[in-house]
PDB file as gemmi writes it, atoms N, CA and C in Angstrom:
CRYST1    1.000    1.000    1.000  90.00  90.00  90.00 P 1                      
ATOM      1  N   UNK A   1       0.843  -1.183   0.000  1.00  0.00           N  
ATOM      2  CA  UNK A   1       0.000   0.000   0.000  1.00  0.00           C  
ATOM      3  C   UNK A   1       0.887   1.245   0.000  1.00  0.00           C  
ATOM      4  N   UNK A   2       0.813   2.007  -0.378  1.00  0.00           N  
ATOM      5  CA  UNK A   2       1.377   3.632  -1.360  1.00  0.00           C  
ATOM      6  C   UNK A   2       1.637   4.207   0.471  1.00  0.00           C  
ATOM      7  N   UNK A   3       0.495   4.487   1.091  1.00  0.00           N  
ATOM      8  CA  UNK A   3       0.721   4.791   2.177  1.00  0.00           C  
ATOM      9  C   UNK A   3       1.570   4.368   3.435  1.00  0.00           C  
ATOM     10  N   UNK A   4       1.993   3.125   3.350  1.00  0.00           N  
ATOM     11  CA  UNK A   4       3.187   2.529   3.508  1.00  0.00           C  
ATOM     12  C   UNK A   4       4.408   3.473   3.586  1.00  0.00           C  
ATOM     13  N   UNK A   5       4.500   4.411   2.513  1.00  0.00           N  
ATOM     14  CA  UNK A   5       5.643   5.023   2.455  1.00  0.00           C  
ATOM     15  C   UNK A   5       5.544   6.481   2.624  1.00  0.00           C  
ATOM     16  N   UNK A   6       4.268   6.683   3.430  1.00  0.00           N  
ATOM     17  CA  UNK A   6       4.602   8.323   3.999  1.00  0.00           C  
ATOM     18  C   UNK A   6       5.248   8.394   4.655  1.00  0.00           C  
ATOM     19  N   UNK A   7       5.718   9.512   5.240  1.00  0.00           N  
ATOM     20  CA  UNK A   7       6.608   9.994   6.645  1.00  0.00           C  
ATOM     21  C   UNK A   7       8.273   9.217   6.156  1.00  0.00           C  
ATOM     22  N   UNK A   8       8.553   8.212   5.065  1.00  0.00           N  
ATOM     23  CA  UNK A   8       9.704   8.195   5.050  1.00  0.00           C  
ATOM     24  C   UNK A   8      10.737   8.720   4.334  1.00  0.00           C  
ATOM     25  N   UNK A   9      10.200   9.461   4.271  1.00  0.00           N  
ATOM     26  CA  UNK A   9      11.316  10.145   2.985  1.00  0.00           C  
ATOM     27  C   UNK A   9      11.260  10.155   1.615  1.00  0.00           C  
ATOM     28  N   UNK A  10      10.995   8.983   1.219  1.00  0.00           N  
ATOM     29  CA  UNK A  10      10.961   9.079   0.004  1.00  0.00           C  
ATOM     30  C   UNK A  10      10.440   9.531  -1.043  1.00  0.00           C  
ATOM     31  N   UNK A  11       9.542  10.445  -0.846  1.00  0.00           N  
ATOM     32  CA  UNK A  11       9.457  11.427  -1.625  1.00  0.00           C  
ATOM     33  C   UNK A  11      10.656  12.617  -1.764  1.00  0.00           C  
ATOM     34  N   UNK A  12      11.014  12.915  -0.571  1.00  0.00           N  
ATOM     35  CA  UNK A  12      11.931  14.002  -0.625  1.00  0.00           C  
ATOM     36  C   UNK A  12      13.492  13.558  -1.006  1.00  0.00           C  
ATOM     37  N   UNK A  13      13.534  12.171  -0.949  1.00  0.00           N  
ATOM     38  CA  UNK A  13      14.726  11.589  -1.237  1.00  0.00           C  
ATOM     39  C   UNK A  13      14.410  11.738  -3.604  1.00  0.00           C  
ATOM     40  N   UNK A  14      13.784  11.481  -3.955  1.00  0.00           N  
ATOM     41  CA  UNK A  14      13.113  11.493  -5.371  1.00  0.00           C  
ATOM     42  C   UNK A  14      13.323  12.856  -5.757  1.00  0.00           C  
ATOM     43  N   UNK A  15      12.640  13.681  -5.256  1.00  0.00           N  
ATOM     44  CA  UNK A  15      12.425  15.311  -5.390  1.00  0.00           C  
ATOM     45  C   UNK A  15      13.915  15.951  -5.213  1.00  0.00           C  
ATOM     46  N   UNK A  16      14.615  15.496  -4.372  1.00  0.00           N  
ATOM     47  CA  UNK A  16      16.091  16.138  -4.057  1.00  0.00           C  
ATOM     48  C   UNK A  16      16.988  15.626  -5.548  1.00  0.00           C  
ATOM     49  N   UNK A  17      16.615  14.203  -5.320  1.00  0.00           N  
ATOM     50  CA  UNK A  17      17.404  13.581  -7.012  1.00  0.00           C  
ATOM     51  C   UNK A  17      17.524  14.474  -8.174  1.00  0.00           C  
ATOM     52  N   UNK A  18      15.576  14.960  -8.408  1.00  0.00           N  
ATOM     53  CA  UNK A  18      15.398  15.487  -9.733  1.00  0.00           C  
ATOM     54  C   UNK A  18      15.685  16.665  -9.609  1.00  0.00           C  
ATOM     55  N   UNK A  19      15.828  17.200  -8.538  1.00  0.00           N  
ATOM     56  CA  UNK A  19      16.028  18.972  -8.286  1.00  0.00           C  
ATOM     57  C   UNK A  19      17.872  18.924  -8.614  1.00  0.00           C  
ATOM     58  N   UNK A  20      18.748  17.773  -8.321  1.00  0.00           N  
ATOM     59  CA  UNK A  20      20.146  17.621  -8.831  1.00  0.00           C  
ATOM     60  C   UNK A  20      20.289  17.822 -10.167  1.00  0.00           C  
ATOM     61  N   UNK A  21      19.351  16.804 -10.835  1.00  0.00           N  
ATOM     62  CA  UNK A  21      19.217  16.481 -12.463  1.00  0.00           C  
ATOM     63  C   UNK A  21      19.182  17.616 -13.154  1.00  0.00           C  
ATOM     64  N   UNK A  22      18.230  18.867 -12.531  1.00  0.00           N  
ATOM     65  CA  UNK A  22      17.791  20.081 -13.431  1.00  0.00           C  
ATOM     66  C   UNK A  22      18.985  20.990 -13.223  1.00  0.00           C  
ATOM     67  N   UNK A  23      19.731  20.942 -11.857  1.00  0.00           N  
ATOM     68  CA  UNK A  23      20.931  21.734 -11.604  1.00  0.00           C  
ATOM     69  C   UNK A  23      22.009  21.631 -12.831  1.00  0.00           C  
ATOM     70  N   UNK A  24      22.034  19.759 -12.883  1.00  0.00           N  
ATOM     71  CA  UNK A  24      23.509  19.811 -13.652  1.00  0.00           C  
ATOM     72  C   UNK A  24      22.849  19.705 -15.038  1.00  0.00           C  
ATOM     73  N   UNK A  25      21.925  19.960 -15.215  1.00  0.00           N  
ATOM     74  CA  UNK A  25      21.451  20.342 -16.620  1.00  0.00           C  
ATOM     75  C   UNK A  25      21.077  21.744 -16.790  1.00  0.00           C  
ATOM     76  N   UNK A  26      21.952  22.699 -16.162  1.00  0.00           N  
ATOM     77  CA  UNK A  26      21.700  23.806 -15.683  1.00  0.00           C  
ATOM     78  C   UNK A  26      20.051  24.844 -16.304  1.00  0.00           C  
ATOM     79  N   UNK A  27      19.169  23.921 -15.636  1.00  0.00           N  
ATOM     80  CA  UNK A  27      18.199  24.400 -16.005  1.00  0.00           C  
ATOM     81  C   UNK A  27      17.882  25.947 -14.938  1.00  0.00           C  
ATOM     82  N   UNK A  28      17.272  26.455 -15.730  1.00  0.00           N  
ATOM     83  CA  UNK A  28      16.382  27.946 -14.960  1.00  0.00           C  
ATOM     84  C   UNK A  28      15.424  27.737 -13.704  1.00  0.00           C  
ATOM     85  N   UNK A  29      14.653  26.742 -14.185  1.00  0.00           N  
ATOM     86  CA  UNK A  29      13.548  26.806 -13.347  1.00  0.00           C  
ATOM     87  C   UNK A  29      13.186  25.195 -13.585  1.00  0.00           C  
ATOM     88  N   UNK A  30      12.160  24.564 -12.244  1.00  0.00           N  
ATOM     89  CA  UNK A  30      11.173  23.039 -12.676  1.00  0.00           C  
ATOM     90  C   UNK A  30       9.938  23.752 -12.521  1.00  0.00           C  
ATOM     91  N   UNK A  31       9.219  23.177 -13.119  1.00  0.00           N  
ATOM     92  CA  UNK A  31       7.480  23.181 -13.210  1.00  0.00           C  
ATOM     93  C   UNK A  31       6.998  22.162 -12.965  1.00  0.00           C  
ATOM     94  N   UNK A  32       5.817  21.816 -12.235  1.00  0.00           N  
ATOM     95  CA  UNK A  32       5.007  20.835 -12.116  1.00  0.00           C  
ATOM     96  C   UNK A  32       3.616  20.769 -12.492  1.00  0.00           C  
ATOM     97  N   UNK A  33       2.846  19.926 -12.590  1.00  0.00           N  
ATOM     98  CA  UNK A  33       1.188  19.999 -12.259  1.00  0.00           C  
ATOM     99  C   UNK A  33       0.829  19.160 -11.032  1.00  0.00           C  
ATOM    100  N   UNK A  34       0.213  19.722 -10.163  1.00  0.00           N  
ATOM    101  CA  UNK A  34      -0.425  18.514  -8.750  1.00  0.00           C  
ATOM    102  C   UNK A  34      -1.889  19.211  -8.501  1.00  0.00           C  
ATOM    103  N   UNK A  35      -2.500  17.754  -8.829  1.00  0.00           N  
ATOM    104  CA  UNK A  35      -4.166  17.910  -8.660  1.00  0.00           C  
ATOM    105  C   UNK A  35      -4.060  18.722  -7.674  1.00  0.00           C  
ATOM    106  N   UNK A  36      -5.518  19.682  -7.457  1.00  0.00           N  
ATOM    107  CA  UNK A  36      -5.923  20.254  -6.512  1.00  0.00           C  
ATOM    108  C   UNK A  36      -6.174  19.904  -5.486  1.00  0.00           C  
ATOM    109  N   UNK A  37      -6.624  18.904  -5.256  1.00  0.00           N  
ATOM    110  CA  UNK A  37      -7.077  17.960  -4.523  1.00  0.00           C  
ATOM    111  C   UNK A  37      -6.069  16.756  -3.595  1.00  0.00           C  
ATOM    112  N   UNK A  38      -4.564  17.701  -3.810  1.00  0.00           N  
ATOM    113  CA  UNK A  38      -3.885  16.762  -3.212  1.00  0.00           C  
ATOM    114  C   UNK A  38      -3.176  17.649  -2.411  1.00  0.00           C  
ATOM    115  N   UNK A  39      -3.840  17.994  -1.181  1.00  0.00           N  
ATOM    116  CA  UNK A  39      -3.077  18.847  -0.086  1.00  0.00           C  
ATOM    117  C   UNK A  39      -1.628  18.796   0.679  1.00  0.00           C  
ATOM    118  N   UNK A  40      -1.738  17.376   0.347  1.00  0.00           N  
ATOM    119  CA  UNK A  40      -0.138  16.796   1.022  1.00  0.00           C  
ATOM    120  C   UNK A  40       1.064  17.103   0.089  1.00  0.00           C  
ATOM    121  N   UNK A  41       0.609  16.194  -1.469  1.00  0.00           N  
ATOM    122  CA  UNK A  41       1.420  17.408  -2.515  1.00  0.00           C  
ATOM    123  C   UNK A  41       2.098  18.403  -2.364  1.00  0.00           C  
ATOM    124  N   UNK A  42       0.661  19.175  -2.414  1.00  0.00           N  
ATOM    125  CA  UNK A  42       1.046  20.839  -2.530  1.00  0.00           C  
ATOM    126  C   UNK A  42       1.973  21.410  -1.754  1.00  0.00           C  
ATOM    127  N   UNK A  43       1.572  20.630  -0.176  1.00  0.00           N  
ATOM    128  CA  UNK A  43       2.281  21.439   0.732  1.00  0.00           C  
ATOM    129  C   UNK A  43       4.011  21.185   0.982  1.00  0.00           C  
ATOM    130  N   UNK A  44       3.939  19.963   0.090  1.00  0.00           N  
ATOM    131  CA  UNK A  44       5.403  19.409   0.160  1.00  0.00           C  
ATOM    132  C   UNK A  44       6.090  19.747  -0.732  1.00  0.00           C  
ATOM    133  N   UNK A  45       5.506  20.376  -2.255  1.00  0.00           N  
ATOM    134  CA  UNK A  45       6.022  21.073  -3.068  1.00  0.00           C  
ATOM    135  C   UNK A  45       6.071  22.762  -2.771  1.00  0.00           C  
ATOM    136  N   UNK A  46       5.372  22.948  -2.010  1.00  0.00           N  
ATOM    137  CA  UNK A  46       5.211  25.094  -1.079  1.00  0.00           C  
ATOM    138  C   UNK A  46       7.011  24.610  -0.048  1.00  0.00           C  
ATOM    139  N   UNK A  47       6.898  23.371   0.771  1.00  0.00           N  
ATOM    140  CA  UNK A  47       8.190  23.371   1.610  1.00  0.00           C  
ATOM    141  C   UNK A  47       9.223  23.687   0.991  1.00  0.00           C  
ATOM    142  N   UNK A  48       9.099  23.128  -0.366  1.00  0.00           N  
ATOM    143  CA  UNK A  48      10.497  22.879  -1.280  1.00  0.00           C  
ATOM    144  C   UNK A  48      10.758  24.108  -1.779  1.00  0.00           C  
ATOM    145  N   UNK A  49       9.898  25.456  -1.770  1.00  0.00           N  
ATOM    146  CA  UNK A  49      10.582  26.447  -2.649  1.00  0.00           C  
ATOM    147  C   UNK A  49       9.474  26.717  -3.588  1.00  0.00           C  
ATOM    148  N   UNK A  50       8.359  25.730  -3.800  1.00  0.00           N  
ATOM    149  CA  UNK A  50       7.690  26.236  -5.515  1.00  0.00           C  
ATOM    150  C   UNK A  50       6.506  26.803  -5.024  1.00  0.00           C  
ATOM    151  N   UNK A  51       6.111  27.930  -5.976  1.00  0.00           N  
ATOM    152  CA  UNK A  51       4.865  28.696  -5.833  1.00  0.00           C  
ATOM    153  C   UNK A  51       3.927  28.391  -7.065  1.00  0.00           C  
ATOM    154  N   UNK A  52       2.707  28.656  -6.913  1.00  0.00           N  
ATOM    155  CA  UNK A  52       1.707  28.526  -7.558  1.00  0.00           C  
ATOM    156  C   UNK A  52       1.373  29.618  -8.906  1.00  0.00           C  
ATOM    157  N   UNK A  53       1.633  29.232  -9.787  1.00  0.00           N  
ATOM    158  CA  UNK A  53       1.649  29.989 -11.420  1.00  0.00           C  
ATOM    159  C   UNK A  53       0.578  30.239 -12.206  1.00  0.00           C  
ATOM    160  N   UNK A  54      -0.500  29.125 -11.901  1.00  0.00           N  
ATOM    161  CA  UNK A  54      -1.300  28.830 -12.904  1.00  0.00           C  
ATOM    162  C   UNK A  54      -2.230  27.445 -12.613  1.00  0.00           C  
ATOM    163  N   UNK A  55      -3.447  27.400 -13.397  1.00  0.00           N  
ATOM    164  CA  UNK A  55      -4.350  26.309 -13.382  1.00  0.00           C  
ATOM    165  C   UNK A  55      -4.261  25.369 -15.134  1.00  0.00           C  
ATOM    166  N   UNK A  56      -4.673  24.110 -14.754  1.00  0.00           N  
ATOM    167  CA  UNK A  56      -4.955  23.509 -16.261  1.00  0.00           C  
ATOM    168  C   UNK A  56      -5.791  22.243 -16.075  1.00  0.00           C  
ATOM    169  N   UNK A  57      -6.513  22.135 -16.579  1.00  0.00           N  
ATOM    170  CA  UNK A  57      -7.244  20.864 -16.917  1.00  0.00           C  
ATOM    171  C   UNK A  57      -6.315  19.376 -17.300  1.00  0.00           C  
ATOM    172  N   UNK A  58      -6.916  18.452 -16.366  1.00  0.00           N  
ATOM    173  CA  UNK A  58      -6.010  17.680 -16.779  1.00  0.00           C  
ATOM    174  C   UNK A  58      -6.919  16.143 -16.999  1.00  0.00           C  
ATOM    175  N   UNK A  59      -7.080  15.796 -18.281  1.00  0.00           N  
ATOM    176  CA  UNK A  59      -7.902  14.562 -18.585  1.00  0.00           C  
ATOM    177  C   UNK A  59      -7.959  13.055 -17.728  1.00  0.00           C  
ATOM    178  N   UNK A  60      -8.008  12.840 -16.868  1.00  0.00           N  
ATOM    179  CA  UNK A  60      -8.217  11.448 -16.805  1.00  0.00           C  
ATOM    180  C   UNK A  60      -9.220  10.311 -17.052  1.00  0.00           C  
ATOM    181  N   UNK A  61      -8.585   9.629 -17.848  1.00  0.00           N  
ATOM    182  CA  UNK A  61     -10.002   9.011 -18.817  1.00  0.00           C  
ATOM    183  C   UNK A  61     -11.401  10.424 -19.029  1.00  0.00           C  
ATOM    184  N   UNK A  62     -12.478  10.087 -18.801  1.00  0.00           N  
ATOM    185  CA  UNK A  62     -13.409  10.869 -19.159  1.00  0.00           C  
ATOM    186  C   UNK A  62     -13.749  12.225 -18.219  1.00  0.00           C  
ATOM    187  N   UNK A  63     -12.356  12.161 -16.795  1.00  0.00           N  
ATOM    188  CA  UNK A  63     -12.855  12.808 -15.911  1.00  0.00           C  
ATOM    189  C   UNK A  63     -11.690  13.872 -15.965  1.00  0.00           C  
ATOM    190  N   UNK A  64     -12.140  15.239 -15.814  1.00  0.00           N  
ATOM    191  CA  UNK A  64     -11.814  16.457 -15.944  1.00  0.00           C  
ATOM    192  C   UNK A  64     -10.854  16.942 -14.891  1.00  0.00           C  
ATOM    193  N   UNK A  65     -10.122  16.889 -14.154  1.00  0.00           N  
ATOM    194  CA  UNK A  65      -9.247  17.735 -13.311  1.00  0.00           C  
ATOM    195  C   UNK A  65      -8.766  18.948 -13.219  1.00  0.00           C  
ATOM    196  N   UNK A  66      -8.478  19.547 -12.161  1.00  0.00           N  
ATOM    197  CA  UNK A  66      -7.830  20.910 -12.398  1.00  0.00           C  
ATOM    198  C   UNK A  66      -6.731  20.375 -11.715  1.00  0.00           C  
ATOM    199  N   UNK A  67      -5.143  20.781 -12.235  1.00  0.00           N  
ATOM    200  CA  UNK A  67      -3.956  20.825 -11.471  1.00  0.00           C  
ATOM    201  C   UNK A  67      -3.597  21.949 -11.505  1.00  0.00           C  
ATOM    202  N   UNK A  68      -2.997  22.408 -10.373  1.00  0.00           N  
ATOM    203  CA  UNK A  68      -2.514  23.736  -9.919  1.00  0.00           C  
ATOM    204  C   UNK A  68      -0.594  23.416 -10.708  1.00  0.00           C  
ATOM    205  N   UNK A  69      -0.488  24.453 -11.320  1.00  0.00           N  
ATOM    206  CA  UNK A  69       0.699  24.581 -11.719  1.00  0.00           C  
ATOM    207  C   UNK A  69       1.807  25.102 -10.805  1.00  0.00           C  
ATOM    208  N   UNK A  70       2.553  24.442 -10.488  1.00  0.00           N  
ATOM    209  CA  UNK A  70       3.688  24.851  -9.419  1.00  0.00           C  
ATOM    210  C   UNK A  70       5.163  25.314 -10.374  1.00  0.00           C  
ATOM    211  N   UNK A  71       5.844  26.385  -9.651  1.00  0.00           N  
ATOM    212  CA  UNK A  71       7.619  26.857 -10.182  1.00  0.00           C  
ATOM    213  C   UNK A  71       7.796  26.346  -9.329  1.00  0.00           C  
ATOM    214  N   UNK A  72       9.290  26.307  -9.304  1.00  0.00           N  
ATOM    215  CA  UNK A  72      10.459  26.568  -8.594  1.00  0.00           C  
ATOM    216  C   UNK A  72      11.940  27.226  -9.227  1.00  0.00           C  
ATOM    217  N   UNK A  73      12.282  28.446  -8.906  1.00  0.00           N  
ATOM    218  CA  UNK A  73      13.407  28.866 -10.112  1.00  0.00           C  
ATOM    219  C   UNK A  73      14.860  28.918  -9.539  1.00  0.00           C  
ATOM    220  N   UNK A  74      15.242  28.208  -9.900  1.00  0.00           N  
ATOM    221  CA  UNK A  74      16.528  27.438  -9.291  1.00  0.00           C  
ATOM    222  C   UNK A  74      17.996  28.278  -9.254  1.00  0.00           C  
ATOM    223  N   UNK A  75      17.651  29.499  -9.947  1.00  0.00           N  
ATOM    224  CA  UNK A  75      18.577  30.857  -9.827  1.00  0.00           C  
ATOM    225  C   UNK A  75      18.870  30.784  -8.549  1.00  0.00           C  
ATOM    226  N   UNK A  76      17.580  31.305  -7.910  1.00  0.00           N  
ATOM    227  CA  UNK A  76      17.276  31.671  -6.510  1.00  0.00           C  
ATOM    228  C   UNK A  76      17.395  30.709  -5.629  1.00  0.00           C  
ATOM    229  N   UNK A  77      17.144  29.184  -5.350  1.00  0.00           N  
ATOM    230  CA  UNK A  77      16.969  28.283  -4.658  1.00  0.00           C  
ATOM    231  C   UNK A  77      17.702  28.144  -4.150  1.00  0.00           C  
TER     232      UNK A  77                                                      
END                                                                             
């Protein structure tokens, strides 16, 4: 079960990886999309540095979503 693996890290162990990846690919900035509807997400992507940009629809099968568009601009970080 997925929930199994809250509280251990591993999300932030993943997120630290790809936030390396964009460094030595000296990227500007990461962008994301995270459903609205996923408070734990959000708030773990707000800890990390990224702010909220924008909305978009996001298809799953026949059902409609909104994901909140997240930055983070890695100038600054």
């Amino acid at each position: 079960m997925l929930k199994d693996f809250h509280g251990k890290n591993v999300g932030q162990l993943l997120y630290d990886k790809a936030i390396q990846v964009a460094r030595q690919k000296n990227a500007d900035y990461v962008w994301l999309g995270v459903w609205e509807e996923n408070p734990r997400a959000i708030n773990f992507y707000k800890k990390n540095g990224f702010v909220e940009f924008d909305k978009h629809i996001f298809k799953l099968g026949n059902d409609e979503q909104t994901d909140i568009m997240m930055k983070l601009n890695l100038e600054k970080a």
